[in-house]
C-alpha positions in Angstrom: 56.0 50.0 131.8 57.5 50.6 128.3 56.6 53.7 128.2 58.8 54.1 131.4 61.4 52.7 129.7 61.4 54.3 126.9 61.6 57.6 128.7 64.4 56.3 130.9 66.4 56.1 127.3 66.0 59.0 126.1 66.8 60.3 129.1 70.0 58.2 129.4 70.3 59.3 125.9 70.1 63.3 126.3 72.7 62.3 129.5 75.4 60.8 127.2 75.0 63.4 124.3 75.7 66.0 126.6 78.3 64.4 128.4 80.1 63.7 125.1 79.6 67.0 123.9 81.6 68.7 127.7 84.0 65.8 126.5 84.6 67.3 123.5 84.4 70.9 124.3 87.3 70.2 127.3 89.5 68.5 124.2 89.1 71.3 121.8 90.0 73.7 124.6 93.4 71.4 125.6 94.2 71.1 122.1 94.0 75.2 121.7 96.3 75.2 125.2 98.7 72.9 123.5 99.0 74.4 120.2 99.5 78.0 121.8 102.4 76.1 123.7 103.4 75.4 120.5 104.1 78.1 119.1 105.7 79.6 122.2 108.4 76.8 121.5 108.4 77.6 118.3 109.2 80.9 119.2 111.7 80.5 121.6 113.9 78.0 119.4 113.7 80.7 116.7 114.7 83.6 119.2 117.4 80.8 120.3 118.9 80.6 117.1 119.0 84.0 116.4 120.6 84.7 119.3 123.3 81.8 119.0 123.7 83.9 115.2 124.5 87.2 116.9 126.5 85.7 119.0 128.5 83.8 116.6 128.5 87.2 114.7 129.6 89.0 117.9 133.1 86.4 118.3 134.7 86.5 115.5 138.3 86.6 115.9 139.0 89.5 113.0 135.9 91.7 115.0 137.8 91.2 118.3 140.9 92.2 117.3 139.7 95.0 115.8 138.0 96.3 118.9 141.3 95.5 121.1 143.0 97.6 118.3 140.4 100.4 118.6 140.1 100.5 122.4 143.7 99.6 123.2 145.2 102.8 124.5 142.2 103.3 126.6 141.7 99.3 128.3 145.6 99.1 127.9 145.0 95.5 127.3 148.4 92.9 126.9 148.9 89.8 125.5 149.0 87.1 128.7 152.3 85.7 129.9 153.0 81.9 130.6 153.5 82.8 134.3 149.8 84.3 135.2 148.3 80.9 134.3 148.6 78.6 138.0 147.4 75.0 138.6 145.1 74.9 141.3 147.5 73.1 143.8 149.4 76.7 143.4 146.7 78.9 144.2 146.7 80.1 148.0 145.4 77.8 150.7 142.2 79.0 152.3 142.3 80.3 155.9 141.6 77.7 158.8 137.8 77.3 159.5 137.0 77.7 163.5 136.6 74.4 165.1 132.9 73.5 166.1 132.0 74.2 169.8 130.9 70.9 171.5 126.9 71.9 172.8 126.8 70.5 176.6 123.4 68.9 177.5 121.4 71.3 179.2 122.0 73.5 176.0 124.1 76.4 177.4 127.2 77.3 175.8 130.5 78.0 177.9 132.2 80.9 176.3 136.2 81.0 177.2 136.5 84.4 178.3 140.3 83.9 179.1 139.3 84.9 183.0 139.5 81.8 185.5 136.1 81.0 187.7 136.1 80.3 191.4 
């Protein structure tokens, strides 16, 4: 009978030790996932911040008026009036939307042909 037991420890034993061990295998393999994640972030905020660089670079008033100074014969670009700027009550009404055709109950729609039926 102990010796029974004693087997069925071990046993339980070499059970937990190898269940501990996938345990711990799984978390080193999240914690690789996680820390490649990582650096992807990483990445991106860098390429982010770059990006916000150049484009801070790229709008810079003096740059942009030299450009419009370069290219203005050929974009014939002028400065804009007072008048082209319009509240949106002054903008032009949209056209009428058709009204929705009332669907009788056996599902058949009447079309109005203009022609009179008997």
């Amino acid at each position: 009978m102990l010796k029974t037991l004693n087997a069925l420890l071990i046993a339980a034993m070499f059970g937990a030790a190898a269940y501990t061990y996938d345990i711990k295998h799984e978390a080193e393999l999240l914690e690789a996932e996680v820390a490649k994640v990582d650096r992807k972030i990483s990445l991106e905020k860098e390429t982010i911040s770059l990006l916000e660089a150049d484009w801070t670079l790229l709008e810079q008033p003096g740059r942009l008026q030299q450009l419009v100074d370069i290219y203005a014969g050929e974009l014939q670009l002028k400065p804009i009036s007072p008048d082209q700027i319009v509240e949106p009550d002054e903008l032009p009404a949209p056209s009428a939307l058709p009204l929705s055709v009332p669907i009788p109950q056996d599902g058949r729609i009447a079309y109005n042909t203009g022609r009179s039926h008997p």
